[in-house]
N, CA, C and O of each residue as an XYZ file, in Angstrom:
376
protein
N     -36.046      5.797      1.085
C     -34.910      5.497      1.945
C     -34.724      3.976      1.995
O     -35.641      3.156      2.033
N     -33.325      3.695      1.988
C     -33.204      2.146      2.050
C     -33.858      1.244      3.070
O     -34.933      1.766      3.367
N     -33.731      0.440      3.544
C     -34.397     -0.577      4.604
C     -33.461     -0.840      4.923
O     -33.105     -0.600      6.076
N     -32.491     -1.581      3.831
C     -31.538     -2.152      5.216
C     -29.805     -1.625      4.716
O     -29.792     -0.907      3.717
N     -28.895     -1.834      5.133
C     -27.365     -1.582      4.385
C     -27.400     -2.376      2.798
O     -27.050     -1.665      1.856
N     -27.713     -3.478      2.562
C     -27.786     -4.196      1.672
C     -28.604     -3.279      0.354
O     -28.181     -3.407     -0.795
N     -29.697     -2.437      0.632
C     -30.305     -2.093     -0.376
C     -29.872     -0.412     -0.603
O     -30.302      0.325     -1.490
N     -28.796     -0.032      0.587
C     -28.046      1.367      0.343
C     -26.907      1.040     -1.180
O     -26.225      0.109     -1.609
N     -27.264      2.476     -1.580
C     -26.021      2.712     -2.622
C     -24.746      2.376     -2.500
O     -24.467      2.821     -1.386
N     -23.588      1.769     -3.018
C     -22.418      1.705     -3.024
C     -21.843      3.032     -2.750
O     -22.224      3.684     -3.721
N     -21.095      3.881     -1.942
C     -20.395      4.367     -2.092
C     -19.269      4.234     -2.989
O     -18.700      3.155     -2.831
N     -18.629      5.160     -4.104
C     -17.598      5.146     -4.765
C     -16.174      4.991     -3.635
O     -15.958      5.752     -2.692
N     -15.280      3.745     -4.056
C     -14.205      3.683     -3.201
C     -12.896      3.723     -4.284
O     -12.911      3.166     -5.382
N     -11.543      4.656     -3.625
C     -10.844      5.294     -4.213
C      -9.805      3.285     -4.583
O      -9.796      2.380     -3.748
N      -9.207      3.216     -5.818
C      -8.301      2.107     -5.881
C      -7.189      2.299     -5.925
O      -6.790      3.463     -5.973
N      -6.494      1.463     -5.925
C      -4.568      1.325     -6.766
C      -4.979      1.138     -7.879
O      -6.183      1.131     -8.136
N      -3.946      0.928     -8.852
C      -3.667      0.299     -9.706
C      -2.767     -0.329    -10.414
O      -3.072     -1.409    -10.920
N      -1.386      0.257    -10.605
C      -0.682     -0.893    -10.882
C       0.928     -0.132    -10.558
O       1.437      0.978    -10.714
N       1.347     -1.529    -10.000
C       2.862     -1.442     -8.876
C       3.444     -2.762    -10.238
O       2.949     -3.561    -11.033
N       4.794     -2.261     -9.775
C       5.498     -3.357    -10.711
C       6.918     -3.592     -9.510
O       7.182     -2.662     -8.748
N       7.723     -4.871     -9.461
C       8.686     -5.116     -8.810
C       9.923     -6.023     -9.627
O       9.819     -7.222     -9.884
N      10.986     -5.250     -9.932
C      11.428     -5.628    -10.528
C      13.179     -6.218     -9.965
O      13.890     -5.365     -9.433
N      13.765     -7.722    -10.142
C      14.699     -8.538     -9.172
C      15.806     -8.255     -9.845
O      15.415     -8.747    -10.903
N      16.980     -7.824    -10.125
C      18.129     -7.629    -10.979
C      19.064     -8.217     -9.694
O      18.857     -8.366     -8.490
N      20.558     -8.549    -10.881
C      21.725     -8.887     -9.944
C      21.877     -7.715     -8.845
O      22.430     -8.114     -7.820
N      21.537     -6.476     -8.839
C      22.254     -5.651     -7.979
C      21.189     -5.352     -7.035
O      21.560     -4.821     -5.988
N      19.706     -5.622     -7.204
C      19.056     -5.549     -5.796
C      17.569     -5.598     -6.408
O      17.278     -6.621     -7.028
N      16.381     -4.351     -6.265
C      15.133     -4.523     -6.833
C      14.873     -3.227     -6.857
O      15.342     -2.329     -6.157
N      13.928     -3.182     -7.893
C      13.741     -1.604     -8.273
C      11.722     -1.639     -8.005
O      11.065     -1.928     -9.004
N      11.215     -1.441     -7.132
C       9.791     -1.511     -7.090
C       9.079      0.496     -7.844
O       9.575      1.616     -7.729
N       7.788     -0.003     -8.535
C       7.518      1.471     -9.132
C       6.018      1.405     -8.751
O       5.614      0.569     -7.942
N       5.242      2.257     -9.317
C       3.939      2.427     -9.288
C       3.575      3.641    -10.324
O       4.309      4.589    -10.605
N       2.361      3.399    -10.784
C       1.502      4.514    -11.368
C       1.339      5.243    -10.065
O       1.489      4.766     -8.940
N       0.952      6.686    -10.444
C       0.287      7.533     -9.706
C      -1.149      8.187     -9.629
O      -1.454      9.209     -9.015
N      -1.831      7.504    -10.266
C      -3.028      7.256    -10.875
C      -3.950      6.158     -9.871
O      -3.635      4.969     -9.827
N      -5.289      6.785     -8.962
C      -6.060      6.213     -8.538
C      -7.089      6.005     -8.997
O      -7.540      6.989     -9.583
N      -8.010      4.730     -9.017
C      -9.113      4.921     -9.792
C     -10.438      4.639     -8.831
O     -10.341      3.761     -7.973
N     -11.999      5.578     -9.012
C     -12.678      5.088     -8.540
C     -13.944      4.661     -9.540
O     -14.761      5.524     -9.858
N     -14.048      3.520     -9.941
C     -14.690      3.158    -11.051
C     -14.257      3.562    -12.355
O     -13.115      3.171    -12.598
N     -14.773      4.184    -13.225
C     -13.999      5.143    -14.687
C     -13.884      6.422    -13.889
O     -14.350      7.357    -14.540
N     -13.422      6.791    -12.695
C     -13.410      8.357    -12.466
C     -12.329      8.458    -11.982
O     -12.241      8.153    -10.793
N     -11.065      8.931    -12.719
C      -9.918      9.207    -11.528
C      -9.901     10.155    -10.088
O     -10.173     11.338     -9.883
N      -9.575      9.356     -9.451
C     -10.064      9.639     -7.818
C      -8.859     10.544     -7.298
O      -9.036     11.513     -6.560
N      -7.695     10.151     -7.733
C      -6.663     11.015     -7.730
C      -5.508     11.060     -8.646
O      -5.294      9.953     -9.141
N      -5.104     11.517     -8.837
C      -3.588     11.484    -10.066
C      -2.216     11.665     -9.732
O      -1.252     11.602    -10.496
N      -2.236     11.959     -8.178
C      -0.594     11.768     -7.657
C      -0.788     10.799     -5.970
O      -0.361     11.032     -4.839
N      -1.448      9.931     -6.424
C      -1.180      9.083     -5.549
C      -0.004      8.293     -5.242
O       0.540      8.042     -6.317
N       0.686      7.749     -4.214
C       1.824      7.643     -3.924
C       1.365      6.029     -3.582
O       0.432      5.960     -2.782
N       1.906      4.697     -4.091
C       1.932      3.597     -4.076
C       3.127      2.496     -3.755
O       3.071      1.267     -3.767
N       4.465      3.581     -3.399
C       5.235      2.911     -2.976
C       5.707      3.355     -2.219
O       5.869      4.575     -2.232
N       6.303      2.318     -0.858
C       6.257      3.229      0.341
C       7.931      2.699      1.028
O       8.352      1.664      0.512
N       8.723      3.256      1.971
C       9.942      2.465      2.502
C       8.942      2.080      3.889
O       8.061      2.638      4.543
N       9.774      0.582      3.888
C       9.431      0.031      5.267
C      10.448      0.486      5.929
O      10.156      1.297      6.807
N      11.647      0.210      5.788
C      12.781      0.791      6.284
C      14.186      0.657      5.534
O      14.117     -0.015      4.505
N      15.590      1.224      5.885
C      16.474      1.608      4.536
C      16.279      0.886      3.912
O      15.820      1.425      2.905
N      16.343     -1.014      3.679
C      16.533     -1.646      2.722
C      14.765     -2.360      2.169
O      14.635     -2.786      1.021
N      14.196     -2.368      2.648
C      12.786     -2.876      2.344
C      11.717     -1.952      1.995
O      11.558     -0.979      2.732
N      10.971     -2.105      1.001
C       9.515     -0.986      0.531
C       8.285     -2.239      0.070
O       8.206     -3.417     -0.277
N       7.708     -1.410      0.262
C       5.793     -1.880      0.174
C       5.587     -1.312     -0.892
O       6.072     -0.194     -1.065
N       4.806     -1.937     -1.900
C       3.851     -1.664     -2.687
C       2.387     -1.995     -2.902
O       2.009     -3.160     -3.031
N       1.508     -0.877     -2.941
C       0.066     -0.811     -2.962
C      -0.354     -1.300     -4.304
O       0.465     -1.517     -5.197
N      -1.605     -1.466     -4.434
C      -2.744     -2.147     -5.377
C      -4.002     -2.616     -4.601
O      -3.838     -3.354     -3.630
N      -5.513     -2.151     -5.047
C      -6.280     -2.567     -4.539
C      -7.035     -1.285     -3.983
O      -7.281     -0.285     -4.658
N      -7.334     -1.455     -2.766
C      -8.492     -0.665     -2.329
C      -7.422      0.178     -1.496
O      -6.806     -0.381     -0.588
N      -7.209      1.471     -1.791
C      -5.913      2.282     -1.411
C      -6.205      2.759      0.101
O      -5.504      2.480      1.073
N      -7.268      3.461      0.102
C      -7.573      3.811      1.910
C      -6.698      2.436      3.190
O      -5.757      2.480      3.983
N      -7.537      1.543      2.810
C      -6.965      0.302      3.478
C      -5.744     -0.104      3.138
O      -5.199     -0.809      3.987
N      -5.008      0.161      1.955
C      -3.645     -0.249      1.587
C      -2.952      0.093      2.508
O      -2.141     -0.499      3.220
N      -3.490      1.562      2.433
C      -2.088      2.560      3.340
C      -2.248      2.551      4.564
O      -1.261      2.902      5.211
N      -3.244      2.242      5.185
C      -3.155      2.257      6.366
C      -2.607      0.917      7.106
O      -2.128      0.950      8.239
N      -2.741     -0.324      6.292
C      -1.956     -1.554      6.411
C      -0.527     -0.894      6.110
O       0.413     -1.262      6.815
N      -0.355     -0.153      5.332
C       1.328      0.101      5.312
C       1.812      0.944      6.592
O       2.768      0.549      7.259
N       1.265      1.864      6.839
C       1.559      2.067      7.739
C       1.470      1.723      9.389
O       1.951      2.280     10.375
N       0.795      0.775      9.244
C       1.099     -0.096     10.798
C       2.151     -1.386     10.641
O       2.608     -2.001     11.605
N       2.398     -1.629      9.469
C       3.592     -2.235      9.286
C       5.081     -1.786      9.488
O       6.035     -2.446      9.899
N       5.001     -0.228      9.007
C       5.929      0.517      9.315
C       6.790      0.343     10.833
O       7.912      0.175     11.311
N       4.945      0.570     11.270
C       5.503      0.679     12.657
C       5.612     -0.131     13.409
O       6.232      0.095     14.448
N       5.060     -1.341     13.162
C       5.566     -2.890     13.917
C       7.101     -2.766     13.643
O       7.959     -2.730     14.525
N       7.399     -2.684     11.857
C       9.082     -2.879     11.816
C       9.710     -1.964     12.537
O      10.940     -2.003     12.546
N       8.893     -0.759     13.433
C       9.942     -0.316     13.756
C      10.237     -0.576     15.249
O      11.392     -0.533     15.673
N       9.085     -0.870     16.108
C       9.124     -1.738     17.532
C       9.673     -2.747     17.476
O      10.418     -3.151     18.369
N       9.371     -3.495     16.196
C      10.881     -4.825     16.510
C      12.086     -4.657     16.650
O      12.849     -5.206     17.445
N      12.379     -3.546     15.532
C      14.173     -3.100     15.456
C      14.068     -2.331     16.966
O      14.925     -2.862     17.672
N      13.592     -1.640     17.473
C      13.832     -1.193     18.952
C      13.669     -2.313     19.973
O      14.310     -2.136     21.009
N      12.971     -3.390     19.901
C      12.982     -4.228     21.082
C      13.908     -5.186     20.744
O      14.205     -5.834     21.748
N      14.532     -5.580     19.687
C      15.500     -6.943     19.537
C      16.669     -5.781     19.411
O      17.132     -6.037     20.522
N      17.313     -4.962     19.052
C      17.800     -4.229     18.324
C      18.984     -4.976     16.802
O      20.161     -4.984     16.441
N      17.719     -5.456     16.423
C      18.057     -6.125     15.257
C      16.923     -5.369     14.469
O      15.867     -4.828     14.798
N      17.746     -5.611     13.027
C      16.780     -5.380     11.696
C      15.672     -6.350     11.621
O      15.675     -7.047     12.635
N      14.497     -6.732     10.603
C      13.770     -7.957     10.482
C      14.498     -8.179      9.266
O      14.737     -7.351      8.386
N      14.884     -9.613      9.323
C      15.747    -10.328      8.277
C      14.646    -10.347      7.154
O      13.478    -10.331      7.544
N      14.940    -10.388      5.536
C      13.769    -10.729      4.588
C      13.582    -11.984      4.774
O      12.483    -12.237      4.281
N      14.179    -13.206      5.345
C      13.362    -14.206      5.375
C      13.115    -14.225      6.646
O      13.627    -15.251      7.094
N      12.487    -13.504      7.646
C      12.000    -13.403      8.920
C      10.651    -13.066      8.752
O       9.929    -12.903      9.736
């Protein structure tokens, strides 16, 4: 048995992998694989990496996905207590 956290096993942790965002004259097109990885083991294969913040704004994941999404989704919901307490949108340069 280990001694301390330091000499415990890594748990396998699920990832992103790759989001692309793309700027055209008529607005932005953001994508993602659906493909999670945990080390060489796919962890899942319809993972969902792009998310709406609200009608005109979306998030995209990469990285350590548990924590992605759950940062996305408290973002969600800040944007959405702001638009209820100002009753304004959040501007993109806000």
């Amino acid at each position: 048995m280990p001694r301390s956290l330091m000499e415990a096993p890594a748990l396998p942790v699920s990832h992103g992998t790759t989001v692309l965002g793309l700027k055209f004259g008529g607005g932005v097109v953001m994508i993602g694989d659906r493909r999670a990885t945990s080390g060489n083991l796919i962890a899942d294969a319809k993972m969902r990496k792009v998310f709406g913040a609200d009608d005109y704004s979306a998030i995209a994941i990469a990285g350590v996905a548990g924590q992605a999404i759950e940062l996305v989704k408290l973002f969600q919901l800040e944007l959405e207590h702001y638009e209820k307490i100002t009753g304004d949108r959040l501007s993109l340069e806000g």
